[in-house]
TORVEXTOR-155162 format. One record per residue: x, y, z of N, C-alpha, C, O in turn. Coordinates in nm, 4 decimals. Example, Ala and Ser with C-alpha at 12.3 -4.5 7.8 and 13.67 -1.06 7.14 Angstrom:
% residues 2
+----------+----------+----------+----------+----------+----------+----------+----------+----------+----------+----------+----------+
|     n_xx |     n_yy |     n_zz |    ca_xx |    ca_yy |    ca_zz |     c_xx |     c_yy |     c_zz |     o_xx |     o_yy |     o_zz |
+----------+----------+----------+----------+----------+----------+----------+----------+----------+----------+----------+----------+
|   1.3190 |  -0.5690 |   0.7800 |   1.2300 |  -0.4500 |   0.7800 |   1.3200 |  -0.3300 |   0.7800 |   1.4236 |  -0.3319 |   0.8465 |
|   1.2850 |  -0.2250 |   0.7080 |   1.3670 |  -0.1060 |   0.7140 |   1.2900 |   0.0030 |   0.7870 |   1.3409 |   0.1138 |   0.8039 |
+----------+----------+----------+----------+----------+----------+----------+----------+----------+----------+----------+----------+
END
This chain:
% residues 73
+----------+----------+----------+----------+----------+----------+----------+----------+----------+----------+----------+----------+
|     n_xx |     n_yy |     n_zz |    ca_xx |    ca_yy |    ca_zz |     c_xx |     c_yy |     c_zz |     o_xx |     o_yy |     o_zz |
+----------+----------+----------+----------+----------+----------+----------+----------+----------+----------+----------+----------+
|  -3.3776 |  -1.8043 |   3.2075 |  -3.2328 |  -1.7835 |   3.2034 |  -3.1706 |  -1.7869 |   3.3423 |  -3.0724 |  -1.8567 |   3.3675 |
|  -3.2169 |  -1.7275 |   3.4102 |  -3.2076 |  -1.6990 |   3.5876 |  -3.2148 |  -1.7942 |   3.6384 |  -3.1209 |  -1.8450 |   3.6998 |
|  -3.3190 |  -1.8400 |   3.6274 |  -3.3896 |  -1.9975 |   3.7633 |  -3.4540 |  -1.9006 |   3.8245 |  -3.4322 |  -1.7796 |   3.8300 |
|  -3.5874 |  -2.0098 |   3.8985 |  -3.6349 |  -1.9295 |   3.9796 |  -3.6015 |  -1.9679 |   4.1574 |  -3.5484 |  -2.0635 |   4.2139 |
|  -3.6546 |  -1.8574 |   4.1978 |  -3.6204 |  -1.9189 |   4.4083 |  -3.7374 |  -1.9322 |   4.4067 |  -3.7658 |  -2.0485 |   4.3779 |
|  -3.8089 |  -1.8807 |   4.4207 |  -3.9645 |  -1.9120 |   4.5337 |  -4.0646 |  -1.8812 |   4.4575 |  -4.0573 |  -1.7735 |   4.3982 |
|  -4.1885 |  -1.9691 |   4.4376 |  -4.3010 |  -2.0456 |   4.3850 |  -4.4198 |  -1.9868 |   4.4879 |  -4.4335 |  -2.0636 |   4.5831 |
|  -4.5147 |  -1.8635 |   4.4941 |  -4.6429 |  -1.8884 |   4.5716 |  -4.7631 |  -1.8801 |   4.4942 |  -4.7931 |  -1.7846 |   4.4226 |
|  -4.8440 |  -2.0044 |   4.5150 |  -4.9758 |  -1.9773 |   4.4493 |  -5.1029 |  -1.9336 |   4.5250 |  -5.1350 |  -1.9742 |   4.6367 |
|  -5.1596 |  -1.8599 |   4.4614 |  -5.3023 |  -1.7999 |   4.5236 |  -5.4005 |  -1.8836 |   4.5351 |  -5.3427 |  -1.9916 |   4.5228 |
|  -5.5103 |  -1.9058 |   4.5504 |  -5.6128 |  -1.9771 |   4.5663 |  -5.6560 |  -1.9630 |   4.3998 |  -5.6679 |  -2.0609 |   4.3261 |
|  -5.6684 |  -1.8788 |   4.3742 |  -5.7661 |  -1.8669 |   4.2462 |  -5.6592 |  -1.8968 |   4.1508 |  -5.7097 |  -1.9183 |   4.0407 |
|  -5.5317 |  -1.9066 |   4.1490 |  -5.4165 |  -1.9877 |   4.0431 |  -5.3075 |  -1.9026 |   3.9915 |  -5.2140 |  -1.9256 |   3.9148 |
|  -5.3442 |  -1.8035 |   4.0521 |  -5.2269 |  -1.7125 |   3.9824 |  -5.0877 |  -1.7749 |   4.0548 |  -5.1138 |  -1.8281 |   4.1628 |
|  -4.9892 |  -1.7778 |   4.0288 |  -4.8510 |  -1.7824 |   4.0444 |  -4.7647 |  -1.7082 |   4.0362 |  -4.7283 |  -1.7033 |   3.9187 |
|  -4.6668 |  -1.5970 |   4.1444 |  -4.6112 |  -1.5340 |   4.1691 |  -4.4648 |  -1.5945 |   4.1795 |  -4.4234 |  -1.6596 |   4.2754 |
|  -4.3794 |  -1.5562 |   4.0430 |  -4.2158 |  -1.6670 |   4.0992 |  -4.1308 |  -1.5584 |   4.0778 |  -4.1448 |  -1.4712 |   3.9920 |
|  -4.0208 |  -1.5709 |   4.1803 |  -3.9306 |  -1.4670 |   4.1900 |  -3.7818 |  -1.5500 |   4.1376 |  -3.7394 |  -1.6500 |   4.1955 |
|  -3.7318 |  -1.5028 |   4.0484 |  -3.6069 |  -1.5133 |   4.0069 |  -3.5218 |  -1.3986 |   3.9743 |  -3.5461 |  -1.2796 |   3.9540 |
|  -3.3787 |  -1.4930 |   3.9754 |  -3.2652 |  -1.3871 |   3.9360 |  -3.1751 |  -1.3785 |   4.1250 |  -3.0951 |  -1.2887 |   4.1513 |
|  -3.2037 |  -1.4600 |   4.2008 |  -3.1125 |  -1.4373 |   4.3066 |  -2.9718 |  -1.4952 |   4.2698 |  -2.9316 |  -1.6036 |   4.2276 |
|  -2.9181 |  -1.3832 |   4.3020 |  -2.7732 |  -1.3686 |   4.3134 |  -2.6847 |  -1.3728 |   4.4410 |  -2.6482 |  -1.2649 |   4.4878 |
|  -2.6499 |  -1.4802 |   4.4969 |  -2.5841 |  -1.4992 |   4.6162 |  -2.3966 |  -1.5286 |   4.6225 |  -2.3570 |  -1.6029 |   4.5326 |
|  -2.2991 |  -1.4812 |   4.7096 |  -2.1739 |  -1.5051 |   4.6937 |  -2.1326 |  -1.6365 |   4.6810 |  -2.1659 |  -1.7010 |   4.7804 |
|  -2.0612 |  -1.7153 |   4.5815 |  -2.0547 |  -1.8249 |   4.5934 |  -2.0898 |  -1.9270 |   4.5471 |  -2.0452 |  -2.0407 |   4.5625 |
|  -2.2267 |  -1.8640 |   4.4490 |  -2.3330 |  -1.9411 |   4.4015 |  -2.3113 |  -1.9419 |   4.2608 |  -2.2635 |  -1.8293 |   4.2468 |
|  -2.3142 |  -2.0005 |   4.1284 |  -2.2924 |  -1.9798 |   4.0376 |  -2.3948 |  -1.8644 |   3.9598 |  -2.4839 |  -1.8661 |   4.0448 |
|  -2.4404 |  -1.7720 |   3.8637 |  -2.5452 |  -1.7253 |   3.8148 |  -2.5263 |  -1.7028 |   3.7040 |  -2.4267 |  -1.6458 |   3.6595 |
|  -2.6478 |  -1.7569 |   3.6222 |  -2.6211 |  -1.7969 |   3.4599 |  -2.6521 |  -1.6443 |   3.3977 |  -2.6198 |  -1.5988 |   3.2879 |
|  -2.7156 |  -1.5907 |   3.4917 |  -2.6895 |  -1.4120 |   3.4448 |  -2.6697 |  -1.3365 |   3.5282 |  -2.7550 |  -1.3045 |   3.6109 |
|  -2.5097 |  -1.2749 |   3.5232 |  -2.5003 |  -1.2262 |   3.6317 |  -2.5066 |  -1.1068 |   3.6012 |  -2.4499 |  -1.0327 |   3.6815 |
|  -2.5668 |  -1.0454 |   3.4919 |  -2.5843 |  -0.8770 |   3.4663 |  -2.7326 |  -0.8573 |   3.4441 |  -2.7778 |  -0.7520 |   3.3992 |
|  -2.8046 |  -0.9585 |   3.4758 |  -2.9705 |  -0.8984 |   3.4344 |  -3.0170 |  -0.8969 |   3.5872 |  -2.9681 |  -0.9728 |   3.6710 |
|  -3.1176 |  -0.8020 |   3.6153 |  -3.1220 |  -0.7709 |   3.7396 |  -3.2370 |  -0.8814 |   3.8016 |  -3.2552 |  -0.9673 |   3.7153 |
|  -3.3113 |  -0.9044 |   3.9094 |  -3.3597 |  -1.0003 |   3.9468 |  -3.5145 |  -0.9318 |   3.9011 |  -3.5374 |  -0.8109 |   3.8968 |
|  -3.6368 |  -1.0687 |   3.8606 |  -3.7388 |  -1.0085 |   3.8379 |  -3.8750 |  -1.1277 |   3.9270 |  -3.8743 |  -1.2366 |   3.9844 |
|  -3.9905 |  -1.0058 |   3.8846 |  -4.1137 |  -1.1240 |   3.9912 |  -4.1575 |  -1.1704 |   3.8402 |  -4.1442 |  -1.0861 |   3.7515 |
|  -4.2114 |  -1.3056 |   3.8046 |  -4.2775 |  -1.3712 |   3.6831 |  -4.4456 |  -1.4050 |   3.7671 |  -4.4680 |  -1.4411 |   3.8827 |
|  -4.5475 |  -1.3733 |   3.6453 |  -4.6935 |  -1.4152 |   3.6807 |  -4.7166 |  -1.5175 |   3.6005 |  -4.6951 |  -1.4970 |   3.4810 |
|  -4.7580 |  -1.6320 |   3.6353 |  -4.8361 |  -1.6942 |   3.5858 |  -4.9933 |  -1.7724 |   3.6094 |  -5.0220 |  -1.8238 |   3.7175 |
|  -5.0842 |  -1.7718 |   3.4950 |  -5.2330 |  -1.8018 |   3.5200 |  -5.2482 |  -1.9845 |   3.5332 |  -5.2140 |  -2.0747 |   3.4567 |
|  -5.2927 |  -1.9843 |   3.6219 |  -5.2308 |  -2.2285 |   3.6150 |  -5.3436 |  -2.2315 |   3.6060 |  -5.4030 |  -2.3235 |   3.6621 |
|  -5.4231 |  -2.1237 |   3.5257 |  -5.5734 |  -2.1700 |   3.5118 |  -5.5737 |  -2.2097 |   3.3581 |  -5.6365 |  -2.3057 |   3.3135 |
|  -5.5042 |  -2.1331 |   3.2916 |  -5.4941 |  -2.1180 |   3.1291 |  -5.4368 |  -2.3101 |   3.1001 |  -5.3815 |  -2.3873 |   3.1784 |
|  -5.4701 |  -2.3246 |   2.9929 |  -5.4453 |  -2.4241 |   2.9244 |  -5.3012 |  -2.4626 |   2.8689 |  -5.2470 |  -2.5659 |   2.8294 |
|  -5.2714 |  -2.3506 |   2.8825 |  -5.0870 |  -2.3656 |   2.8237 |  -5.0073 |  -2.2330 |   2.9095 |  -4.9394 |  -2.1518 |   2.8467 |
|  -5.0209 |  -2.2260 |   3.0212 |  -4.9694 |  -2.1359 |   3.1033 |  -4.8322 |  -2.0567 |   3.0632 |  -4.7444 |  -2.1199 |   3.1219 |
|  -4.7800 |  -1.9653 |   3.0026 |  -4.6552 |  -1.8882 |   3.0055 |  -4.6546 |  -1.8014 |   3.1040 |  -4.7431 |  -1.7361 |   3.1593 |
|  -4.4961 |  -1.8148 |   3.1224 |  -4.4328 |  -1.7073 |   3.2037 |  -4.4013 |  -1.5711 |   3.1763 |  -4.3120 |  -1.5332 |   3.1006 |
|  -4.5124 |  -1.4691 |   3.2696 |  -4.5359 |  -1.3374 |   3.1988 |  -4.4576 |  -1.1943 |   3.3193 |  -4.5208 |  -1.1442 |   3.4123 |
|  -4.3238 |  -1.1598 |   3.2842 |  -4.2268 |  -1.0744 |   3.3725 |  -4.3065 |  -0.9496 |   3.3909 |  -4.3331 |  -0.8579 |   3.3132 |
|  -4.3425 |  -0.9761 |   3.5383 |  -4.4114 |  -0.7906 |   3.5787 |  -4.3268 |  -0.6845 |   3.5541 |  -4.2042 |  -0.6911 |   3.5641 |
|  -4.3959 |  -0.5770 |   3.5189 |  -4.3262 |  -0.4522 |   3.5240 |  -4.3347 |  -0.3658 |   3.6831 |  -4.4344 |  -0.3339 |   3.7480 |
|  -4.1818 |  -0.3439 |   3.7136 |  -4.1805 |  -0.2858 |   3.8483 |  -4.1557 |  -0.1349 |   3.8452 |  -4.0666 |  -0.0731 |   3.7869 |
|  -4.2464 |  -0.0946 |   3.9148 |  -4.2496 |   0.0448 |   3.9293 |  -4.1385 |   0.1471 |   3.8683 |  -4.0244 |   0.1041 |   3.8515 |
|  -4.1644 |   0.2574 |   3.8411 |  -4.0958 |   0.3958 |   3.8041 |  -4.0302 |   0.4304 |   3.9611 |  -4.0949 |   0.4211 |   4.0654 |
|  -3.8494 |   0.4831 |   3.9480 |  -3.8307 |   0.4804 |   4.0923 |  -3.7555 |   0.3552 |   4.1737 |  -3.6640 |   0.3715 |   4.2544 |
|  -3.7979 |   0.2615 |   4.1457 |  -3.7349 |   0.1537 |   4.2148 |  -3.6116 |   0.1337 |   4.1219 |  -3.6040 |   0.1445 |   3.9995 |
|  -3.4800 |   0.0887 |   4.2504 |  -3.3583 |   0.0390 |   4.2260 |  -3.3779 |  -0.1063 |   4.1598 |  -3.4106 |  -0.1966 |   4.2367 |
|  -3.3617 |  -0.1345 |   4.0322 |  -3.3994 |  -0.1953 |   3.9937 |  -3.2569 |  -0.3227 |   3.9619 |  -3.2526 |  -0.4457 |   3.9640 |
|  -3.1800 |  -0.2400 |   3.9409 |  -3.0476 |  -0.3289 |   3.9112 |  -2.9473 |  -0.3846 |   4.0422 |  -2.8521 |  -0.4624 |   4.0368 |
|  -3.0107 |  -0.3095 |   4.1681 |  -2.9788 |  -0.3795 |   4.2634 |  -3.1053 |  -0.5264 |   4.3394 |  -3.1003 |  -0.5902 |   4.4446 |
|  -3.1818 |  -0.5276 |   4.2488 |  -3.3046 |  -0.5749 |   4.2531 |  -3.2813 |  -0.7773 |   4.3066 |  -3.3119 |  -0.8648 |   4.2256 |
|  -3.2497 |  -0.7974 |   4.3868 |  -3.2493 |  -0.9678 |   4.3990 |  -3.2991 |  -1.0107 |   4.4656 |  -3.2613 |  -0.9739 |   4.5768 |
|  -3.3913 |  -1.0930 |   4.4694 |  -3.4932 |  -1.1540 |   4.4854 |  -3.4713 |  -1.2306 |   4.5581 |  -3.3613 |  -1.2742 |   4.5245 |
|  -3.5378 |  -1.3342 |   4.7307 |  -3.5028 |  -1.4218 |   4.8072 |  -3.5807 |  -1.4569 |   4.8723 |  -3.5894 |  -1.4213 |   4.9898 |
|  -3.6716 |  -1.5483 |   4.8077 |  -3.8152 |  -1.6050 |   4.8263 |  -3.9084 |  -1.4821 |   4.7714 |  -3.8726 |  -1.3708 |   4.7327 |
|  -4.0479 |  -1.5417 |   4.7811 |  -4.1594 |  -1.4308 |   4.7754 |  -4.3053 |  -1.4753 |   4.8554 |  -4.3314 |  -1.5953 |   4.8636 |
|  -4.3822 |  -1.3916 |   4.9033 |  -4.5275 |  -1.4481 |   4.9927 |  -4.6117 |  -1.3302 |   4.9628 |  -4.5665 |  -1.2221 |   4.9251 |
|  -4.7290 |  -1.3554 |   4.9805 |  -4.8613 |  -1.3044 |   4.9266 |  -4.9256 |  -1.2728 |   5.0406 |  -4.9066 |  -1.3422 |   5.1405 |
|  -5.0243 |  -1.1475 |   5.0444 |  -5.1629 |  -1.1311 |   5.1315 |  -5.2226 |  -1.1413 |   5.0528 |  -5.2041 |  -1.1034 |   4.9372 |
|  -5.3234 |  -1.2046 |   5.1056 |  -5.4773 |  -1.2146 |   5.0592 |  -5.5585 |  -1.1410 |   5.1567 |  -5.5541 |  -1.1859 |   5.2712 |
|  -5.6311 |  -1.0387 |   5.1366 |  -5.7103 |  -0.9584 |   5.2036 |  -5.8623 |  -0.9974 |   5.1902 |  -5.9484 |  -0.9309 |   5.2478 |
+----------+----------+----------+----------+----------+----------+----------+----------+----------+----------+----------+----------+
END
């Protein structure tokens, strides 16, 4: 519904995509759902897009997203 901004993949295939940025100026096809991170496995055979649950505590509805990057430890 959102679109997404930023695409990082891990080595082992997982996919981390952040959508829902909301910028002045910019059109947004939802401008009342708050911004979220999506996982997906690009190992699976028919990959869906699966919305993490973010912590208990976090401001969630001020939540917008603008790019995303990974450690690997």
């Amino acid at each position: 519904e959102a679109g997404s901004e930023d695409i990082d993949i891990l080595p082992n295939g997982l996919a981390f995509i952040s959508s829902g940025l909301k910028y002045p100026g910019m059109k947004s096809f939802a401008p009342d759902k708050p911004g979220e991170i999506i996982l997906m496995d690009l190992n699976e055979d028919n990959p869906r897009a699966v919305e993490l649950r973010i912590s208990r505590g976090f401001d969630l509805a001020s939540f917008n997203p603008h790019g995303i990057s990974t450690y690997v430890d």
